[in-house]
C-alpha positions in Angstrom: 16.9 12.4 -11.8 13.8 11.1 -10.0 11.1 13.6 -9.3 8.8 13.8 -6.3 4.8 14.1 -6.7 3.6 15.4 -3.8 -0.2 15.3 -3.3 -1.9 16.7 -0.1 -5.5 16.1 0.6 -8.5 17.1 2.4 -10.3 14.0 3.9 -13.9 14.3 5.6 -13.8 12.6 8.9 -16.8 10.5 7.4 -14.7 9.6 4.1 -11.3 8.1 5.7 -11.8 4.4 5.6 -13.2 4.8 1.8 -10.4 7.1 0.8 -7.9 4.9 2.5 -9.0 1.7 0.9 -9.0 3.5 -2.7 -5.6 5.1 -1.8 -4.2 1.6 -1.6 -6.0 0.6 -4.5 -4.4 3.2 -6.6 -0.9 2.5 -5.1 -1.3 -1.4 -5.9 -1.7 -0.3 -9.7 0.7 2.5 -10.1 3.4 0.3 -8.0 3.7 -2.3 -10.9 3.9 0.1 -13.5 6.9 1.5 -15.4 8.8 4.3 -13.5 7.1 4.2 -10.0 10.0 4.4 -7.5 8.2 4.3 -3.8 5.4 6.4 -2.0 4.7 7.2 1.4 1.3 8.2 2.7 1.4 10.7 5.8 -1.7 11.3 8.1 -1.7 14.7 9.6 -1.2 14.4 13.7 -2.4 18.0 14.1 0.2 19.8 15.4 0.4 22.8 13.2 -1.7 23.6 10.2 -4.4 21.1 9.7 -5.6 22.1 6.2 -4.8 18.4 5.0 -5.7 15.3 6.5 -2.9 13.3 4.1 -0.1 14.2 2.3 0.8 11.6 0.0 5.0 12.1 -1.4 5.5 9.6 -4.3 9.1 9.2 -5.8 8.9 8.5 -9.6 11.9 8.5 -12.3 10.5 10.9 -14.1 7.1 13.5 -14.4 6.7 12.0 -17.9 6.7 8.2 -16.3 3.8 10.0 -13.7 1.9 11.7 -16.5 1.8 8.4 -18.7 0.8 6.3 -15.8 -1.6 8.3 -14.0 -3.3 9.5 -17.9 -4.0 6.0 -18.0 -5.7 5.3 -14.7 -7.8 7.8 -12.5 -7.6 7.1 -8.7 -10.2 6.1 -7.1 -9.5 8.5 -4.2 -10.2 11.6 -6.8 -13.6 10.7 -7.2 -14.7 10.1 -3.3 -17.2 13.4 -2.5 -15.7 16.0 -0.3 -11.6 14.9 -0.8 -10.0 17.1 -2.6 -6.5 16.4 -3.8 -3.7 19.0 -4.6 -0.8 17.2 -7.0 2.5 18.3 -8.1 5.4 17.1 -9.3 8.4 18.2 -8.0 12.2 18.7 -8.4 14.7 18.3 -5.6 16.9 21.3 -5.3 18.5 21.0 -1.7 19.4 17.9 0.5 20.8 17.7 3.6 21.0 15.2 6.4 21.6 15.1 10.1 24.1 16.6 11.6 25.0 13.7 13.6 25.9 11.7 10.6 28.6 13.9 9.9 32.1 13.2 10.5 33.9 16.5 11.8 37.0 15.2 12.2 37.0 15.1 8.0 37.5 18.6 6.3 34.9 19.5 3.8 
């Protein structure tokens, strides 16, 4: 079952365009590497708490296939002064969808 690293970050005002371009960076190597599944890179709009700038969710078949790839290779977003970055891996326990995708007229 694929697991979900989910990294949010604090990102001085004065750091965004270097932390963006080493964010990319890091997702052109970890994309060709064994067990990376897809990531998506959120920017806070600031409605509601504004603790982190970026949330980063990254789907990868396994923590082990995160630990060996990201043991080998240290973003260059970890290292910019003043970000700070908050990961985890993480199982999903509950799913559910839309309500409008569901047909009513079935019985569960």
């Amino acid at each position: 079952m694929p697991v979900a690293l989910i990294n949010p970050f604090v990102v001085p005002a004065d750091k965004e365009e270097e932390f963006l371009r080493a964010w990319n960076e890091t997702t052109r190597v970890f994309s060709s590497t064994p067990g990376f599944i897809e990531t998506h890179l959120h920017k806070n709009t600031g409605v509601g708490d504004g603790t982190f700038q970026y949330i980063n969710i990254a789907l990868w078949e396994s923590a082990d296939a995160w630990n060996v790839t990201h043991g080998g290779y240290k973003p260059g977003e970890e290292s910019i002064p003043g970000v700070e970055h908050h990961p985890g891996i993480f199982q999903e326990v509950i799913a559910s969808k839309s309500m409008r995708e569901v047909d009513w007229r079935m019985p569960l």
